[in-house]
C-alpha positions, 0 to 999 in steps of 0.5 A: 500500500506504500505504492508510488507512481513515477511517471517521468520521460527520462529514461536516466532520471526515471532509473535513479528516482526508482532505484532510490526510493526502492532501496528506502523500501517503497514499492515503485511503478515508473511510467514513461507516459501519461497513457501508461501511467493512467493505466498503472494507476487505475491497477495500481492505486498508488498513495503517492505520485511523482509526475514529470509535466513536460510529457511525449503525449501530453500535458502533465498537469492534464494527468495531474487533474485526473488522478486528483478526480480519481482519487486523494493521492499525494502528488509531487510535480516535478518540472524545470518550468520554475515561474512563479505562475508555472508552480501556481497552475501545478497547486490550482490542478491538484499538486500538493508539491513542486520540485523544480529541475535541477533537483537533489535527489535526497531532497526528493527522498525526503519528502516522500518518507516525510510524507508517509511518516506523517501518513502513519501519525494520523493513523495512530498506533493500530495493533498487528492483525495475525489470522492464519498465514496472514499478517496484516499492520494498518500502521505501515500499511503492510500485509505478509503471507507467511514471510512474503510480503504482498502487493495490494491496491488500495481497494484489496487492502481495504477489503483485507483490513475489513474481513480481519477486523471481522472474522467469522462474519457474513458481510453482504455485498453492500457492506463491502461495498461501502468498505471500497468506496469509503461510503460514496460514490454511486457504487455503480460498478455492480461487480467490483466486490466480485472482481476485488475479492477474486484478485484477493484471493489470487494473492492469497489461497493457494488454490483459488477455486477452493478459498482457505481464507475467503469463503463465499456464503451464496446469497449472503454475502463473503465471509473470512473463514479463520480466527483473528489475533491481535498483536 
């Protein structure tokens, strides 16, 4: 859940941005264009962006618009446009932060773990969930299988804290739903309980079609299938 999405054009700046932030632990998606970054994002749901705004196909703040409709990631511009009205148009788009080229690279580590730091003080000490082979802490936002440590969207993450938090429990498909959607939205994508718990479960069962974890309870709803423990 510790996800950030970099989408920046060149190919030398993009290799040391990723490299640095994967050594501090962060888990990186490096684009080089604003069409394949829209996609990452939407598979992804990165926390944070860091966005280039002089893009091969298009304008950089469009992207920044977009994701801002799409959801309340961070996001970092970085541009060697460094006018006083260029920064301007980047907070008025969304932006929550300018970095202008040339940049220290440390300088731009430090605002991202800074962010998160402060990310994991708003959410206050939470204790460690354990159920199974599943172990999940809501203040770093990391969940483990065993001794690996699993890549989820936000979406699975919010499905994976919520059944935790209820074991042995029927959830209807409204309650879940409202889980995804942190009560808003029109809930119009009927399948999107569906189609986040079959990606969960990819993640988590060793065989799928015969759930250890998520069981299915026909005409009810989902119900995770296991005690829970708190750390």
């Amino acid at each position: 859940m510790n996800g950030i999405l970099l989408l920046e054009d060149d190919a030398g700046l993009k290799r040391g941005i990723a490299f640095s932030l994967e050594k501090k632990g962060f888990e990186v998606h490096a684009c080089s264009c604003i069409a394949e970054a829209k996609l990452s994002f939407l598979q992804e749901e990165p926390m944070l962006c860091i966005c280039d705004l002089t893009l091969p196909d298009g304008d950089g703040l469009s992207f920044v618009r977009w994701v801002r409709k799409q959801s309340e990631a961070y996001i970092i511009c970085l541009t060697a446009l460094d006018s006083e009205i260029d920064q301007v148009m980047g907070y008025e788009a969304g932006a929550d932060d300018y970095v202008t080229k040339p940049f220290s690279l440390s300088v731009l580590i430090l605002k991202v773990d800074a962010y998160f730091r402060r990310f994991s003080r708003q959410q206050g000490r939470q204790e460690i969930l354990i159920s199974g082979e599943v172990r999940v802490d809501p203040a770093t936002f990391q969940a483990f299988l065993g001794e690996e440590q699993l890549s989820l969207t936000k979406k699975e993450w919010k499905l994976l804290s919520f059944f935790l938090r209820h074991p042995r429990q029927i959830l209807s498909k409204e309650q879940l739903l409202k889980q995804l959607f942190d009560g808003e939205g029109d809930f119009a994508a009927e399948n999107a309980v569906a189609v986040n718990i079959c990606r969960l479960r990819d993640k988590l069962e060793t065989d799928s079609s015969h759930p250890e974890y998520i069981r299915n309870v026909r005409g009810l709803g989902y119900l995770w299938d296991k005690e829970c423990r708190k750390l």
